[in-house]
C-alpha positions as CSV (number, residue, x, y, z in Angstrom):
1,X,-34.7,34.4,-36.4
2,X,-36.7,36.1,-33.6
3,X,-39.7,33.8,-33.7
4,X,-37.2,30.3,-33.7
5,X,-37.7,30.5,-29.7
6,X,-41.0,30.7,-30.1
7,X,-41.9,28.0,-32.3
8,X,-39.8,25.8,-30.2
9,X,-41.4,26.5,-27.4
10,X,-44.8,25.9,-29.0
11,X,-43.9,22.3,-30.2
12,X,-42.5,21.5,-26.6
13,X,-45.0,22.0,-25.3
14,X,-47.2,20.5,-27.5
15,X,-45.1,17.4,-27.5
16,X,-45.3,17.9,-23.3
17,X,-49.2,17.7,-23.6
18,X,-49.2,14.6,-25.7
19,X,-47.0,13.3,-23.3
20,X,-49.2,13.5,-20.4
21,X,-52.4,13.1,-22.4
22,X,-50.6,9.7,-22.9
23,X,-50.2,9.3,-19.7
24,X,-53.4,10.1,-18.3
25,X,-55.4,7.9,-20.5
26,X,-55.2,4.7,-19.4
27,X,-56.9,1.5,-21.7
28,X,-58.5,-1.2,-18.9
29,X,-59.2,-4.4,-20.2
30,X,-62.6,-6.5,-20.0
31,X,-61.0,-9.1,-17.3
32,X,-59.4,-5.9,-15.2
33,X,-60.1,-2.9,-13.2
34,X,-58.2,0.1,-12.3
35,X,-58.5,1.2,-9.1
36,X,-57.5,5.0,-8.3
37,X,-55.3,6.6,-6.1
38,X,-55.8,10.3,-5.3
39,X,-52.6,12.0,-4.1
40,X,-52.3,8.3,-2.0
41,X,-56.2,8.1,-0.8
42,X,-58.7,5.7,-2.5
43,X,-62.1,4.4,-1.8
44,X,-64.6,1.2,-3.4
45,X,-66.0,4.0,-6.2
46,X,-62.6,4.8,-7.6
47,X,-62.6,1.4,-9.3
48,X,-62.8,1.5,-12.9
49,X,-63.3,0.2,-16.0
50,X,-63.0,-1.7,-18.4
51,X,-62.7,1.0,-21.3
52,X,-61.0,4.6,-21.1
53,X,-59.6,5.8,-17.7
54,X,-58.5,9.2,-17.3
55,X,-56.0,9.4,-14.5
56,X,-54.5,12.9,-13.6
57,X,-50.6,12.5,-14.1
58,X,-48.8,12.9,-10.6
59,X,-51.8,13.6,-8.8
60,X,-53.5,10.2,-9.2
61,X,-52.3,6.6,-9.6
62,X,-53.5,3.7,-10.8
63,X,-53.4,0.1,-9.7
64,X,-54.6,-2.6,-11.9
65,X,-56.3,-5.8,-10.6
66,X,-57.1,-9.2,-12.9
67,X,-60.3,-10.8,-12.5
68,X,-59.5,-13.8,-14.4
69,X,-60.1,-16.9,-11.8
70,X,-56.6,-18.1,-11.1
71,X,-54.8,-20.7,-9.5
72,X,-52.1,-21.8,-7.2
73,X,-50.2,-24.7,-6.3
74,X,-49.5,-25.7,-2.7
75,X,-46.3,-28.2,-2.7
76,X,-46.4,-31.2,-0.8
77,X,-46.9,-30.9,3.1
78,X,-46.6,-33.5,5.7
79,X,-49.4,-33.6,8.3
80,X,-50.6,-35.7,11.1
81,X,-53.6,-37.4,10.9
82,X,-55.9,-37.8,14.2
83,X,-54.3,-41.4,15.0
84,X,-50.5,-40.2,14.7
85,X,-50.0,-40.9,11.0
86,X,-47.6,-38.7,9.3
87,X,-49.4,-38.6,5.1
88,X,-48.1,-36.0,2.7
89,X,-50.7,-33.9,0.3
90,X,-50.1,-32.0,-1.9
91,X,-53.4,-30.0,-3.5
92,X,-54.4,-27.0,-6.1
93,X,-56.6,-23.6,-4.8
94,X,-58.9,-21.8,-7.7
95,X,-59.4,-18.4,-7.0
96,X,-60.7,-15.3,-8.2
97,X,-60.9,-11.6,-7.3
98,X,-65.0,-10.6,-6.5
99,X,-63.8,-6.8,-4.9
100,X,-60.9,-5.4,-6.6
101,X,-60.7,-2.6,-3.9
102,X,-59.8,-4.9,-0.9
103,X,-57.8,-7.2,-2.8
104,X,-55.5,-4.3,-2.9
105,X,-55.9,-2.2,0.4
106,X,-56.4,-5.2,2.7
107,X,-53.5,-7.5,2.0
108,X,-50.5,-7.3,0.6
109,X,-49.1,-10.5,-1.6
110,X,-52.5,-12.4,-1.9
111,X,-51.4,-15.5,-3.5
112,X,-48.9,-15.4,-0.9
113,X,-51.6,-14.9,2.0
114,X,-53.5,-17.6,0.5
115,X,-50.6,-19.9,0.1
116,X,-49.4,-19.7,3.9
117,X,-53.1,-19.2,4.9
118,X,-54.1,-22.9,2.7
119,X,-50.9,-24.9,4.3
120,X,-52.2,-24.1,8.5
121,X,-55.4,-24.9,7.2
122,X,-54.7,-28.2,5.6
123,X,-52.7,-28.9,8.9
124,X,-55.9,-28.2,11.0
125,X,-58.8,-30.1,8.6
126,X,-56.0,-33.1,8.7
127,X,-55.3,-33.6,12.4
128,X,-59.4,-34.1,12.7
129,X,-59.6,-37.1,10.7
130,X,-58.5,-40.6,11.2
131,X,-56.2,-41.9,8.3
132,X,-58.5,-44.2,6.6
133,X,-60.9,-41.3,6.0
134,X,-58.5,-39.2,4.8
135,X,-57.6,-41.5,2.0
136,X,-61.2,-42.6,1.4
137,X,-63.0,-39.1,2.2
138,X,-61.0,-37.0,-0.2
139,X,-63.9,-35.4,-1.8
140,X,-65.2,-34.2,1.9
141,X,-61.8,-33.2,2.8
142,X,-61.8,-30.8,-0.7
143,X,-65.2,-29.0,0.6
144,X,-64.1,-28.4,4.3
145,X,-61.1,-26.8,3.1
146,X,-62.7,-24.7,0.1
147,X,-65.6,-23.3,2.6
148,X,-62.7,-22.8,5.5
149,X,-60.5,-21.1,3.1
150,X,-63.4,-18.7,1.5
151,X,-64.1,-17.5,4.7
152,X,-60.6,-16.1,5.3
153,X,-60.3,-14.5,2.1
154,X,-63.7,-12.8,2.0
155,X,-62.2,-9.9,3.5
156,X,-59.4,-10.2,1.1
157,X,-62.2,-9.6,-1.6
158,X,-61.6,-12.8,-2.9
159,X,-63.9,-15.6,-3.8
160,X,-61.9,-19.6,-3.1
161,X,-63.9,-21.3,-5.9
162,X,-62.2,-25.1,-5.9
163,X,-60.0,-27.1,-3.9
164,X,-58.3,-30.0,-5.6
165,X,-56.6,-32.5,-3.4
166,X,-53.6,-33.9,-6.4
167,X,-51.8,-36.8,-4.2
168,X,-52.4,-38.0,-0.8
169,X,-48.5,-40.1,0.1
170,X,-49.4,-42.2,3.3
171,X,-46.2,-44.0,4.8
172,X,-44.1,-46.7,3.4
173,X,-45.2,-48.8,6.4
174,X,-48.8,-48.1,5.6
175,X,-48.8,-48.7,1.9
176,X,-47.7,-52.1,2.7
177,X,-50.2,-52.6,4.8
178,X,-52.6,-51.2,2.4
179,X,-51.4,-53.7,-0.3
180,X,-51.8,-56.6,2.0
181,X,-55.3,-55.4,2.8
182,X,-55.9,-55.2,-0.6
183,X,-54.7,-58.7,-1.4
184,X,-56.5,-60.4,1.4
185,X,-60.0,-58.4,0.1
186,X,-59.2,-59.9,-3.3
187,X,-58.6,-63.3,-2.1
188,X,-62.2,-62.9,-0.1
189,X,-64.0,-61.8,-3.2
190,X,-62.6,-64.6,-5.4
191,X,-63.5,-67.4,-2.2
192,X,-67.3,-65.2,-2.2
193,X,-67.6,-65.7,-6.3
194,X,-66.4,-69.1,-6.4
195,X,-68.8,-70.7,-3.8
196,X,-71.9,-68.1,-4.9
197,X,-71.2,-69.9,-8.7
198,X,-71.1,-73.4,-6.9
199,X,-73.8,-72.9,-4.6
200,X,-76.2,-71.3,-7.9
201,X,-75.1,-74.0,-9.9
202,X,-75.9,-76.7,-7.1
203,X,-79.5,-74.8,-6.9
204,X,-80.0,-74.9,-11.4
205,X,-79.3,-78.8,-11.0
206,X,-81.8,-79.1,-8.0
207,X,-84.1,-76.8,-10.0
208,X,-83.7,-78.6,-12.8
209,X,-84.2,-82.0,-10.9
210,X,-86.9,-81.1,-9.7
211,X,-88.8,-79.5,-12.9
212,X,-87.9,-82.9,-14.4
213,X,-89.7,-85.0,-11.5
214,X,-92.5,-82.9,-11.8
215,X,-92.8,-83.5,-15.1
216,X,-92.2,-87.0,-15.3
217,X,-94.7,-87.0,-12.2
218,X,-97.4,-85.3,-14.9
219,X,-96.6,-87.7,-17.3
220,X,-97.1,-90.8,-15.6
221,X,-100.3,-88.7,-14.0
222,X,-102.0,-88.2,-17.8
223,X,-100.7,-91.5,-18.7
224,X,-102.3,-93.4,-16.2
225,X,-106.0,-90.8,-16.8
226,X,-105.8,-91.9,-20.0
227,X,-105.0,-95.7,-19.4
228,X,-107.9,-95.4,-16.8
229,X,-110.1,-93.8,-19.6
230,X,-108.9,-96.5,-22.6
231,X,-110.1,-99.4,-19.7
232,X,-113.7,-97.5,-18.7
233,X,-114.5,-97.2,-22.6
234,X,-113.3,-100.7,-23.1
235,X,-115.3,-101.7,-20.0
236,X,-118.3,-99.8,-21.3
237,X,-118.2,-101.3,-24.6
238,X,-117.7,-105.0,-23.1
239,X,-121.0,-104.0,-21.2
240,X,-123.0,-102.8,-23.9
241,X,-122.1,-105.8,-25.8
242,X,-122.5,-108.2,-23.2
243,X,-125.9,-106.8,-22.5
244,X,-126.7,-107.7,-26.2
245,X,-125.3,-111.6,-25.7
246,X,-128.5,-114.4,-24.6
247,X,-128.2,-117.3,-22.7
248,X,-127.5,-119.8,-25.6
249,X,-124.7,-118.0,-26.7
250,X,-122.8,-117.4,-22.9
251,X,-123.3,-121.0,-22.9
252,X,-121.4,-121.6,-25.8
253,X,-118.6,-119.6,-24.6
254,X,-118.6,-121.6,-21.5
255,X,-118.3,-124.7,-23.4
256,X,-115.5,-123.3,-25.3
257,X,-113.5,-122.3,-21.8
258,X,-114.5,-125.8,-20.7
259,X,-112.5,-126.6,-24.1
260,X,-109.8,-124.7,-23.2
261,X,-109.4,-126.1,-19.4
262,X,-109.8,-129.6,-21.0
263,X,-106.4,-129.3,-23.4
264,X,-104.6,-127.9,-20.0
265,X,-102.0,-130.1,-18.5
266,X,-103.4,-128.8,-15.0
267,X,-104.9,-131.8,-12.4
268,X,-107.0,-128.9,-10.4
269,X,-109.6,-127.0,-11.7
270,X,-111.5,-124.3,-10.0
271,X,-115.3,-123.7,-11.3
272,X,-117.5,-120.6,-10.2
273,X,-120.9,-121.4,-8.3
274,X,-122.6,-120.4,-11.7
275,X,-122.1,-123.2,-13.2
276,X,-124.9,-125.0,-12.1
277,X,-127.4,-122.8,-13.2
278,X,-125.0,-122.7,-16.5
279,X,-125.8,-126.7,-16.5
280,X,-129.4,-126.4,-15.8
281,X,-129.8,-123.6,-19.1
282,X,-127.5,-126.0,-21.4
283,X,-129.7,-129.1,-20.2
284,X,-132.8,-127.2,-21.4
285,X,-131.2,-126.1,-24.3
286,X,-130.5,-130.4,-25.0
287,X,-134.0,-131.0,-24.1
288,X,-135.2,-128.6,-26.4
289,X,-133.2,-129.6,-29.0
290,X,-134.4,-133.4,-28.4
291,X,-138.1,-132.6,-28.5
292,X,-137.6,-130.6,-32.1
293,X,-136.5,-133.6,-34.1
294,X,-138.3,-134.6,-37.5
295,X,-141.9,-135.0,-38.8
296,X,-143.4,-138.2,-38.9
297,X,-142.6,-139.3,-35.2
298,X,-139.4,-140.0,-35.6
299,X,-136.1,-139.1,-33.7
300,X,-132.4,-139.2,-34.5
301,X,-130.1,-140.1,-32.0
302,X,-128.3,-138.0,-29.9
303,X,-125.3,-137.9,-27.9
304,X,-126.4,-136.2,-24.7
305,X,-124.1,-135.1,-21.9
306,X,-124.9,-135.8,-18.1
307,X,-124.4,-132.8,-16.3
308,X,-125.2,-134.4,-12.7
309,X,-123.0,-136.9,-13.3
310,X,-120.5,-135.5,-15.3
311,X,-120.2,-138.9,-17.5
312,X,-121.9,-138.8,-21.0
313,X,-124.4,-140.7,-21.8
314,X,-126.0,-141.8,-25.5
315,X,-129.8,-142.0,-25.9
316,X,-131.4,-143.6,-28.8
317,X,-135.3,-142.8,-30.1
318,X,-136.8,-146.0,-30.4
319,X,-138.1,-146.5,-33.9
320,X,-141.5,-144.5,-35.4
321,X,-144.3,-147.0,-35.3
């Protein structure tokens, strides 16, 4: 019974040192770190982890800080725009933690500096620019206020990765006027397609007017080459067969166009100046013809025509003696 107090003793205080083994060893995670205090003092290499920590129970503290990038939501504020328009935005901040040792001696509620610090800023980057840029320019607008915004928490130790504009609420008044603006531009580009289709499809009926006159213009063009070609080869061949024709038998042609003029109802007749020396080759043709008669000195009458007079005349061989 004399050893009970001791063996209690022993496990309490064995039970005591598991206690503040416990409590000393402290598990940081991949996405944290622990930064130290010593009895209330702390500096940028007391930051540790991730792993096993060892912090000395009472004498030291730990204060853990998330890395994760994080984000926060800035409700809707109503600003004025460099021409006097009152527009309400609302937008979302990304952030992360880059120095986990400022983040916790320099400020105190960082999402809450950031909040407060985001809504003057907004205020500021808004009364610089007119309204229409604000609602055209919103990607501008995000990048003024990420850069403005990282520059004020850099000595928070934190890094302001994206700004997100959500909704940009312009005034009643305006988004009426917005709609009517939008109408009119409508009603423009409809009036702008309708007369470019009617002036392009007044140009393809020109073009195409045109494309056929030119090639009705070629076609006439080769027909009349080749009409022009058809009457020199049939001029070339009446040459070369005309240059084959003699004298007896033009003269028989011209007797049969004298033929011809004859059965004509017509009371004038006009007759080239050839025709004389036509008369004087037919009359030695006649004469010819006259002198060749039959053997044995006689002749057989012929019916001559007088081409001075233009009567006819019959001759009669007198008989062979």
């Amino acid at each position: 019974m004399e050893n009970v107090p001791i063996v209690v003793a022993i496990l309490f205080l064995v039970f005591a040192g598991l206690l503040l083994f416990w409590a000393a060893i402290k598990i940081v995670n991949q996405y944290e770190r622990l930064l130290v205090f010593t009895l209330g003092r702390t500096s940028p290499q007391e930051v540790k982890g991730p792993g096993w920590v060892f912090v000395v129970p009472v004498a030291q503290r730990g204060v853990r800080v998330d890395l994760r990038e994080q984000f926060i939501e800035v409700p809707s504020q109503t600003n004025i725009t460099r021409d006097n328009a009152p527009i309400s935005i609302d937008f979302l901040i990304y952030w992360r933690i880059v120095e986990p040792y400022k983040s916790v001696v320099e400020v105190q509620n960082f999402n809450g500096a950031l909040q407060n610090i985001a809504t003057t800023t907004l205020r500021a980057v808004i009364g610089d620019i007119l309204l229409d840029d604000v609602l055209s320019k919103r990607e501008q607008i995000n990048e003024v206020l990420r850069v403005k915004l990282d520059e004020v928490t850099a000595r928070w130790g934190g890094k302001v990765t994206t700004v997100e504009i959500r909704e940009i609420t312009p005034p009643r008044e305006v988004q009426d006027a917005m709609n009517r603006q939008l109408s009119a531009e409508r009603t423009r580009r409809a009036v702008i397609t309708e007369s470019e289709g009617t002036r392009q499809s007044a140009i393809n009926v020109a073009e195409g007017t045109k494309q056929a006159e030119i090639l009705r213009a070629e076609g006439d063009r080769q027909a009349a080459i080749l009409r022009a070609e058809g009457f020199s080869l049939a001029l070339v061949r009446i040459f070369q067969a005309a240059s084959q024709v003699d004298q007896k038998t033009m003269a028989l042609q011209y007797l049969e166009a004298f033929k011809a003029l004859g059965a004509s109802p017509s009371t004038k007749y006009i007759l080239p100046l050839e025709l004389t020396q036509l008369a004087d080759a037919f009359r030695g043709f006649l004469t010819a013809s006259n002198e060749g008669g039959p053997a044995g000195g006689g002749s057989t009458p012929t019916t001559g025509v007088s081409l001075d007079s233009g009567a006819p005349t019959d001759s009669g061989a007198s008989p062979a003696s």
